[in-house]
MARBA-3410 file (N, C-alpha, C, O; in Angstrom, 1 decimal):
150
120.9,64.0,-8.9,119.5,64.2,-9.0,118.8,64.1,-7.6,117.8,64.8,-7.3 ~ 119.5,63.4,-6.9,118.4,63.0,-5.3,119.1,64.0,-4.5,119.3,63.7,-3.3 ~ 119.9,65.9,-5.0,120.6,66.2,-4.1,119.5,67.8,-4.4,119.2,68.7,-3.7 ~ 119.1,67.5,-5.6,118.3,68.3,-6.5,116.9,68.1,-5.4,116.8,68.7,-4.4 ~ 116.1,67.1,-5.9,115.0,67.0,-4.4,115.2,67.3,-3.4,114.2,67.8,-2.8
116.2,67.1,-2.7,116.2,67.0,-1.0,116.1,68.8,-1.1,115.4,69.5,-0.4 ~ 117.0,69.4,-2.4,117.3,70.9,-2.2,115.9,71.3,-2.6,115.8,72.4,-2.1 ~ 115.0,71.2,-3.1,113.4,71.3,-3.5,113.0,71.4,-2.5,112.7,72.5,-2.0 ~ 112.8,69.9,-1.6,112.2,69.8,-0.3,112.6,70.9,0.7,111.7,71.6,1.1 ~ 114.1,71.0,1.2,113.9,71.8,1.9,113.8,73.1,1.5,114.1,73.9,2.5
113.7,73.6,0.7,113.6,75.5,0.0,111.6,74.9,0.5,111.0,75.4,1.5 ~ 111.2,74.1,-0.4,109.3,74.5,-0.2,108.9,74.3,1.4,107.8,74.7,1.9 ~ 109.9,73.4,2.2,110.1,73.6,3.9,110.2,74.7,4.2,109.2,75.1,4.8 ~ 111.0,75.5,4.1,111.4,76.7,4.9,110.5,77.7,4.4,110.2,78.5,5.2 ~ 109.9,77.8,2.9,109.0,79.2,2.2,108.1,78.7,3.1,107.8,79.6,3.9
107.4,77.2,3.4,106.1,76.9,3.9,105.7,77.4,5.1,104.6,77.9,5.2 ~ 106.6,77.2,6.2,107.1,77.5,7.5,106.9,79.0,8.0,106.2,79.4,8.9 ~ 107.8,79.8,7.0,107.7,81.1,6.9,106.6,81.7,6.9,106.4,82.5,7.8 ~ 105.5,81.3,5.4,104.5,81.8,5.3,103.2,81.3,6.8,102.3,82.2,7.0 ~ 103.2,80.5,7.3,102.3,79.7,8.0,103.0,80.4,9.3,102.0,80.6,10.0
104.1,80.8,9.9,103.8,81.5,10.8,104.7,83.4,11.0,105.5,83.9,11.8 ~ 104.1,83.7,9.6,104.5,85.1,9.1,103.5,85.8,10.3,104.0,86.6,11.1 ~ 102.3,85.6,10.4,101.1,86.5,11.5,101.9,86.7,12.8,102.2,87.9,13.1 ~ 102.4,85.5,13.7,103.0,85.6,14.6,103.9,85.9,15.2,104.1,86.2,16.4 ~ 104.7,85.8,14.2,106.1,86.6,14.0,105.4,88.3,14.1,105.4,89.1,15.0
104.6,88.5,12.6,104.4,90.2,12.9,104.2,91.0,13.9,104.5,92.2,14.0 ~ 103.4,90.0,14.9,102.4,90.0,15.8,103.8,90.8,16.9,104.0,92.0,17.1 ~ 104.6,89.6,17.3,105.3,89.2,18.1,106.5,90.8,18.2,106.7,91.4,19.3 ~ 107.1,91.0,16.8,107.8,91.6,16.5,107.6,92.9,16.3,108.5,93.7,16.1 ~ 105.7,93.4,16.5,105.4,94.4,16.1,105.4,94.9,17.7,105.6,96.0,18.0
105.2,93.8,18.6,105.1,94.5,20.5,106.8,94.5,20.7,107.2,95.5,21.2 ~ 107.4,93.8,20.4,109.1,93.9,20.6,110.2,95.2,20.1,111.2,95.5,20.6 ~ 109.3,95.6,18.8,110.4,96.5,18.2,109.7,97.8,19.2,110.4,98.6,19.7 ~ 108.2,97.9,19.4,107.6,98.8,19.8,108.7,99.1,21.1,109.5,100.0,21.0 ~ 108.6,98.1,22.1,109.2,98.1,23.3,110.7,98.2,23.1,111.4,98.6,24.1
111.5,97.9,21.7,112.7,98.4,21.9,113.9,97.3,22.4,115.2,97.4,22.5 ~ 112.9,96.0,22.5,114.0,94.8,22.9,113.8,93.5,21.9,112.9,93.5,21.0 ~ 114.5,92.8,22.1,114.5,91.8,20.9,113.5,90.5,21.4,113.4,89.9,22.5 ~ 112.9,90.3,20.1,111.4,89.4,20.4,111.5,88.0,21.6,110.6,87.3,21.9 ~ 112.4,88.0,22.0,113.2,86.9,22.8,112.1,87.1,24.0,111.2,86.3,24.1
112.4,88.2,24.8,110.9,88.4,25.8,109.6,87.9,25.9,109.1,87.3,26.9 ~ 109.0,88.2,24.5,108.0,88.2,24.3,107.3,86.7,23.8,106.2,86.4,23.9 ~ 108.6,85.8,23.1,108.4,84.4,22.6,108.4,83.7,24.0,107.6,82.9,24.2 ~ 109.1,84.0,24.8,109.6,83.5,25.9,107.9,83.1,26.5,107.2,82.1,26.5 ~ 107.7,84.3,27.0,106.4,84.3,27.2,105.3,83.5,26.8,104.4,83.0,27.6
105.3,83.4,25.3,104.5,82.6,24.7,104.9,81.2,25.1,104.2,80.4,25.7 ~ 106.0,81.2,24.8,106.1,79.6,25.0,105.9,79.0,26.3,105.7,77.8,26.5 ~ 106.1,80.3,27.5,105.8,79.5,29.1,103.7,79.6,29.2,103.0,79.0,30.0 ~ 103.3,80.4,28.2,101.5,80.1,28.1,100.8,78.9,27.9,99.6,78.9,28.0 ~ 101.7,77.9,27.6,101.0,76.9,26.3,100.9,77.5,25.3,101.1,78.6,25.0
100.4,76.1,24.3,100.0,75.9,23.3,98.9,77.0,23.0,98.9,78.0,22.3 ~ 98.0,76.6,23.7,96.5,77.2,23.8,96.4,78.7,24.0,96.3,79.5,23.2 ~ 96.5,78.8,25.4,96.9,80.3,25.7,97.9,81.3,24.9,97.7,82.5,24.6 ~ 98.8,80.7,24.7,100.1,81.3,23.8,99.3,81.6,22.2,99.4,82.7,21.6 ~ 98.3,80.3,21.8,97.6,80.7,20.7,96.8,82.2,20.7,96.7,82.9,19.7
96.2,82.5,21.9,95.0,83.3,22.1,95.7,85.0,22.2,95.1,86.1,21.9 ~ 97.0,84.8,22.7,97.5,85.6,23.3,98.1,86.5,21.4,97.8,87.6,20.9 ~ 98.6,86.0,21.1,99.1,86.0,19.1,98.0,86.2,18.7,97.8,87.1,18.0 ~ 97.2,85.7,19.0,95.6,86.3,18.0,95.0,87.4,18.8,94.2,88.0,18.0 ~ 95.0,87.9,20.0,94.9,89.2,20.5,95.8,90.5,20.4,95.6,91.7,20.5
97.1,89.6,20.2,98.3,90.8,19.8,98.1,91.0,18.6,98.5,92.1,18.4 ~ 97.7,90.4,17.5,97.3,90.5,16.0,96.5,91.6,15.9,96.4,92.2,14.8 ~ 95.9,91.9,16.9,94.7,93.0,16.4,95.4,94.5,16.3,96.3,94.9,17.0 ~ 94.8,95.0,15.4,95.8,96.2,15.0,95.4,97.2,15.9,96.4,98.0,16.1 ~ 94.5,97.5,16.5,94.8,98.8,17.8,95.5,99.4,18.9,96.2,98.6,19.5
95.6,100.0,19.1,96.6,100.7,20.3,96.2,100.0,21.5,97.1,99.7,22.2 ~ 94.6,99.6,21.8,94.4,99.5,23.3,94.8,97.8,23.0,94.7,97.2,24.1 ~ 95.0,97.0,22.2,95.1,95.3,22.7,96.7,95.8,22.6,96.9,95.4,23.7 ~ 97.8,96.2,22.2,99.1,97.0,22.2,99.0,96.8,23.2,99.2,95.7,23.7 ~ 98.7,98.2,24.1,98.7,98.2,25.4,98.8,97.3,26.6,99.6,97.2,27.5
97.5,96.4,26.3,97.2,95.2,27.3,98.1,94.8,27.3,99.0,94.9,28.1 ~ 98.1,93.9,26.1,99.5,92.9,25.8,101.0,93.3,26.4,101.8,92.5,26.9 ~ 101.4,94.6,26.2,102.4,95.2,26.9,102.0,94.8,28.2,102.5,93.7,28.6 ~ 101.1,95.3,28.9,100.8,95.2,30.3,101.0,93.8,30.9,101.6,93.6,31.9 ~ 100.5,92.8,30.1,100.8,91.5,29.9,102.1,90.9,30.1,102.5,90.3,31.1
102.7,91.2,29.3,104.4,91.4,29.4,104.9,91.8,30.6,105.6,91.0,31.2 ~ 104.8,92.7,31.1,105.4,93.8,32.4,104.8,92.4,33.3,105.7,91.6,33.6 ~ 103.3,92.0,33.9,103.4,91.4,34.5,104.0,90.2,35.3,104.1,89.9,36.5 ~ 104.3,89.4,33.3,104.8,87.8,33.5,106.3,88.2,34.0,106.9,87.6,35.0 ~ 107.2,89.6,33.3,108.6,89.7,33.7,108.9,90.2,34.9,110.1,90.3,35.4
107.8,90.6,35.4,108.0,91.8,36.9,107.5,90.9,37.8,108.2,90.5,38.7 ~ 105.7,90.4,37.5,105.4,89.6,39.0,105.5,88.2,38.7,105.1,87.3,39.6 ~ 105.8,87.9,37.7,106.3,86.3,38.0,107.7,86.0,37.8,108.1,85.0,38.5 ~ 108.7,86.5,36.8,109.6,86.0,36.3,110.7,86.7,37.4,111.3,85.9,38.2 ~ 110.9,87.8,37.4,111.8,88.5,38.6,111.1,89.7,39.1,110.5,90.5,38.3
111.2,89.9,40.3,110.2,90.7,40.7,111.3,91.8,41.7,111.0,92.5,42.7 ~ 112.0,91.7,41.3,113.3,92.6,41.8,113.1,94.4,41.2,112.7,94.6,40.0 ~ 113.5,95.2,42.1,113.1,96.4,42.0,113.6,97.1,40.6,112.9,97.6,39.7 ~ 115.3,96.9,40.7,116.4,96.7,39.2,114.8,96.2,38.2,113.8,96.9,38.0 ~ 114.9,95.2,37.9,113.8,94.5,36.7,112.6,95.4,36.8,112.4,95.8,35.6
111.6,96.1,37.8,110.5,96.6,37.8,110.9,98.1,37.2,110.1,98.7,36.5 ~ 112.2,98.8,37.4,112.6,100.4,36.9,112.7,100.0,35.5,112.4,100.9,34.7 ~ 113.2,98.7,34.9,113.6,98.7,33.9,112.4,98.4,32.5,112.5,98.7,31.3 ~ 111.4,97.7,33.5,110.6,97.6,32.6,109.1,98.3,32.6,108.2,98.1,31.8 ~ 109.2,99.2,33.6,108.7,100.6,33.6,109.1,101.4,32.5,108.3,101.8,31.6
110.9,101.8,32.5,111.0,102.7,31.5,111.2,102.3,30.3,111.5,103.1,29.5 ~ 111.0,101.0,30.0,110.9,100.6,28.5,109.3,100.8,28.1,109.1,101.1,26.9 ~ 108.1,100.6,29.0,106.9,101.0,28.6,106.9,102.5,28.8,105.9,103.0,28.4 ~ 107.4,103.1,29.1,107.1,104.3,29.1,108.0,105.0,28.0,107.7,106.2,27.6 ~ 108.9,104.5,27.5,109.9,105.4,26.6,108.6,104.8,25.1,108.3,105.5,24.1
108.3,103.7,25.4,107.3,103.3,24.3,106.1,103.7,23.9,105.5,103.4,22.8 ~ 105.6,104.9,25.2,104.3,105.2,25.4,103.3,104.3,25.5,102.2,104.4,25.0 ~ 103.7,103.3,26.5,102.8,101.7,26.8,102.5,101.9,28.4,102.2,100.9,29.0 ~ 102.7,102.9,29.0,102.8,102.9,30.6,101.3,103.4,30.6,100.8,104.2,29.8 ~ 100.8,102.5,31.8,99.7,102.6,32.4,99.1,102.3,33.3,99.0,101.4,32.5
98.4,102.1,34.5,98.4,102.3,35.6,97.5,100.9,35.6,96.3,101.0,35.3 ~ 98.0,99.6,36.0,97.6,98.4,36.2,96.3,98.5,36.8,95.9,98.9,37.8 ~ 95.7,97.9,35.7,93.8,97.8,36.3,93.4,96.4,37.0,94.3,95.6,37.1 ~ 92.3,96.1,37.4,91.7,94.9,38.0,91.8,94.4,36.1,92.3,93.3,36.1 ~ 91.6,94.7,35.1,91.5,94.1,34.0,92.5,93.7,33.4,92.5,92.6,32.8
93.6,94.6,33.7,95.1,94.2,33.2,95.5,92.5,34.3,96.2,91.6,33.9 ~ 95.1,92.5,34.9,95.2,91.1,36.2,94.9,90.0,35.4,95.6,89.2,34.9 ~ 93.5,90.3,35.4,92.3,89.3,34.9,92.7,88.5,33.4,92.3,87.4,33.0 ~ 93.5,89.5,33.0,93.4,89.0,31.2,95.2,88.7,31.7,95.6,87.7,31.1 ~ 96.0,89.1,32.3,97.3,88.1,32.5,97.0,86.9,33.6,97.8,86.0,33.7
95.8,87.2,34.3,95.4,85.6,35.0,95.1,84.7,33.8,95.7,83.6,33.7 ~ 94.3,85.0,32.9,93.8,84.4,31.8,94.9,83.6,31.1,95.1,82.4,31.1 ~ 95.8,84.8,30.2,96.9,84.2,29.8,97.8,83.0,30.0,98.2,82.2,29.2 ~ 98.0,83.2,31.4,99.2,82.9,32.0,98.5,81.7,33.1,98.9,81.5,34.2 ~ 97.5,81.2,32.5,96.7,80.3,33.6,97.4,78.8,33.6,97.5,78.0,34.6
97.9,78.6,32.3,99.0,77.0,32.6,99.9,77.0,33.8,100.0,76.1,34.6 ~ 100.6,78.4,34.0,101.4,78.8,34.9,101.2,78.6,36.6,101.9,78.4,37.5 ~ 99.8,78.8,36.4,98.9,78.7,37.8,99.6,80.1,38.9,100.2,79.8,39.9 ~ 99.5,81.2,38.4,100.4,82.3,39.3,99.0,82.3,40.0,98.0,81.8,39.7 ~ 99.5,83.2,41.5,99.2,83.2,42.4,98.3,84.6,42.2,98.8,85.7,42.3
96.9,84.3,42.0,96.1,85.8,41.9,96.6,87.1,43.2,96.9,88.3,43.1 ~ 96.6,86.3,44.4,97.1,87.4,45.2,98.3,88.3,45.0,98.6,89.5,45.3 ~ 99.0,87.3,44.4,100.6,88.0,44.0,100.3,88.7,42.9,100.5,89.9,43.0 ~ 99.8,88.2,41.8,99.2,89.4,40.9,98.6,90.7,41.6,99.1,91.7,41.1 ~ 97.9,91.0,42.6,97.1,92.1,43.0,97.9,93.1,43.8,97.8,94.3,43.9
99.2,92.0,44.7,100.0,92.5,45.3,101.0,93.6,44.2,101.1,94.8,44.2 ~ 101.4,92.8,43.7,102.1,93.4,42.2,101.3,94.8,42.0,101.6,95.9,42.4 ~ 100.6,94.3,41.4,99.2,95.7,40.7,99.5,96.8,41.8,100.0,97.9,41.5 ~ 99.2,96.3,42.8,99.3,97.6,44.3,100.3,98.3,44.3,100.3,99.4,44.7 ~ 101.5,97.3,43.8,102.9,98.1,44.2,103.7,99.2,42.9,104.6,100.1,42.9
103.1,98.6,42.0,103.4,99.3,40.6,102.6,100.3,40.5,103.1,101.3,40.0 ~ 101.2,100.5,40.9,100.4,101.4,40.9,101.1,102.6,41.9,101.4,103.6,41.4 ~ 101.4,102.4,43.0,101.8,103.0,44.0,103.2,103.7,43.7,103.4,105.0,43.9 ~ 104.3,102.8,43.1,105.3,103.8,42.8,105.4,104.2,41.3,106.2,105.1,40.9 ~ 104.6,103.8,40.6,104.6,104.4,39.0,104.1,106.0,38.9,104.6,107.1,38.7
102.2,105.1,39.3,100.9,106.0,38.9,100.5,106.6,40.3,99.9,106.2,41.3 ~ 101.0,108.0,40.0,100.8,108.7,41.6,98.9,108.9,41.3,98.4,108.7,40.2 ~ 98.4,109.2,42.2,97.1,109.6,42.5,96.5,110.7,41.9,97.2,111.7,41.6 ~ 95.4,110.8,41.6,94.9,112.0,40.6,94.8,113.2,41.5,94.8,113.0,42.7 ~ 94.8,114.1,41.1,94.7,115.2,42.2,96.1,115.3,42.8,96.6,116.4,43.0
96.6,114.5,43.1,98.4,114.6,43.8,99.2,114.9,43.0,99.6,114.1,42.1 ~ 99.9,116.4,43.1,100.8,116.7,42.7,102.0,116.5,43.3,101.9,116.2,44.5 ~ 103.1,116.5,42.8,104.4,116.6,43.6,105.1,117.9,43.2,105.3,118.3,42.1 ~ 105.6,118.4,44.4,106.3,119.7,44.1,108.0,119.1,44.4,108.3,118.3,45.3 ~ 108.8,119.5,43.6,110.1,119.4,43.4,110.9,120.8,43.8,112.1,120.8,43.6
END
């Protein structure tokens, strides 16, 4: 009988668990599969935000549009490229996973500001953000009007 309960307890544990953070998971899993890598990245992330921030960041990726998609990608690229490794290998690689994703975009003063925001428990170095920004802009997103002939 008391093997009957405990087996109650944990089955209405695990449904409860599930349903209560089914959002974030979707959330989580809907920028991961986009990008092609397993949600590991992207929790990782969360969990170096805090609590707080990590909350805000799940409830902005929640939104169903292409452009908080995007950000949040951009988000990503930053914490893995200008804070986590910032090695040239890691910056091609996660160029061509936004771009095979159709998530490539040419880092704005906004893309900064909203991964300063995020990533503020972290205390990253805004200059190193902008440095970043400069250098990804520079070898990604060539100049309007600049063609290259091959």
């Amino acid at each position: 009988m008391i093997w009957l309960i405990l087996a109650t307890l944990v089955v209405v544990f695990a449904i409860g668990f599930r349903v209560l953070t089914s959002g974030s998971r979707r959330a989580i899993r809907r920028l991961s599969e986009r990008l092609g890598v397993t949600p590991m990245p992207v929790e990782s992330m969360i969990d170096q935000m805090g609590k707080a921030s990590g909350h805000e960041f799940i409830r902005y990726l929640e939104r169903p549009d292409e452009a908080h998609l995007l950000n949040a990608a951009q988000v990503l690229l930053i914490w893995q490229v200008g804070i986590v490794d910032g090695s040239e290998q890691n910056l091609q690689y996660w160029h061509r996973l936004l771009s095979k994703a159709r998530l490539s975009a040419p880092l704005t003063d906004g893309h900064i500001r909203q991964a300063f925001g995020f990533l503020r428990e972290l205390e990253p170095d805004i200059q190193e953000l902008n440095a970043f920004q400069q250098r990804y802009n520079t070898l990604f997103m060539p100049e309007e009007g600049v063609y290259w002939l091959h």
